[in-house]
C-alpha positions in Angstrom: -0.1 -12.8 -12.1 0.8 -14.9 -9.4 3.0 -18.0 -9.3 1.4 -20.5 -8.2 3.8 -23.8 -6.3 2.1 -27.6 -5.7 3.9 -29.2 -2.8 3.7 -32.8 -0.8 5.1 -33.5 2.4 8.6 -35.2 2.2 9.4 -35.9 5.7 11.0 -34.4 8.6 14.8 -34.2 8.0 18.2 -34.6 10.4 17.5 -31.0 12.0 13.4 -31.8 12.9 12.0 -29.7 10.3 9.3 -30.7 8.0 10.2 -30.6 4.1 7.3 -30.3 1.4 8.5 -30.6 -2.2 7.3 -29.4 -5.3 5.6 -31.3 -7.9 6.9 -29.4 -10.3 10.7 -29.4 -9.6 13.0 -29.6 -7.2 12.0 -26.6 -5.0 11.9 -27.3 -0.9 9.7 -25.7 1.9 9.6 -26.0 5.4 9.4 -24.5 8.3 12.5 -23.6 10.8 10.4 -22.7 13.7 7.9 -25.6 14.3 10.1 -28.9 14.5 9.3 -32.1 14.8 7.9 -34.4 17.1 5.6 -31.5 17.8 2.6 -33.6 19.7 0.8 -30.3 20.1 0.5 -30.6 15.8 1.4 -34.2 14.8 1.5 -37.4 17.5 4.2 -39.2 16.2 4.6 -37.2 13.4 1.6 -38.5 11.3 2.2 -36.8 7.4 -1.8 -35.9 7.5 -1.6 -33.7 10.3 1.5 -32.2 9.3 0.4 -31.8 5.7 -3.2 -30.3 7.3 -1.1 -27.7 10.0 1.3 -26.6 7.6 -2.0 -26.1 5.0 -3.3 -23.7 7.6 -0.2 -22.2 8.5 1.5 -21.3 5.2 2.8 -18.5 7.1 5.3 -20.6 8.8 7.0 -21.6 5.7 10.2 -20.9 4.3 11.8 -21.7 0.9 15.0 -24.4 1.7 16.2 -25.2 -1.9 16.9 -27.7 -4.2 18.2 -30.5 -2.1 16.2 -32.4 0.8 19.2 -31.2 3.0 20.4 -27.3 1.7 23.4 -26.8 4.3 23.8 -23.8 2.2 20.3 -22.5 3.3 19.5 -24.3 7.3 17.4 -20.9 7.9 15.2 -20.9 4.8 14.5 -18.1 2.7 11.3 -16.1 2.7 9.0 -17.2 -0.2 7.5 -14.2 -2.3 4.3 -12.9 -1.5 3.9 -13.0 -5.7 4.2 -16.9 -5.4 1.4 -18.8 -4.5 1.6 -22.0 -1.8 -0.9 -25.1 -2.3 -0.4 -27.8 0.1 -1.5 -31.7 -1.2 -1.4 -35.2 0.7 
């Protein structure tokens, strides 16, 4: 059985990435290879159309940490294919 993560968008942090947090603890997502502004996804970084790309895209995501900034992890960590990703506004 599958594990099964709730995340909202957080914000873009100091190295352009978007962060998504877990409702359920302090768990951070994001992705390392689509940073922000990104006008092609998100004019002027608008939440909703980063929170509707990154939906789409789960692929792109990476797990962080705990923090909002993990210097400890700046690449990311691959998330499990056991663990499940849903995306909220």
């Amino acid at each position: 059985m599958a594990n099964k993560w709730t995340f909202k968008f957080e914000g873009v942090d100091y190295w352009s990435r978007p962060v998504f947090k877990c409702i359920n603890n302090d768990v951070r997502i994001g992705s390392v290879e689509i940073l922000f502004p990104n006008k092609e996804i998100a004019p002027n970084c608008e939440p909703e159309k980063i929170t509707e790309f990154f939906r789409n895209n789960k692929h792109e995501l990476v797990i962080f940490g705990t923090s909002p900034i993990d210097e400890d992890d700046p690449l990311g960590t691959p998330i499990k294919k056991s663990i499940t990703i849903d995306i909220i506004d």
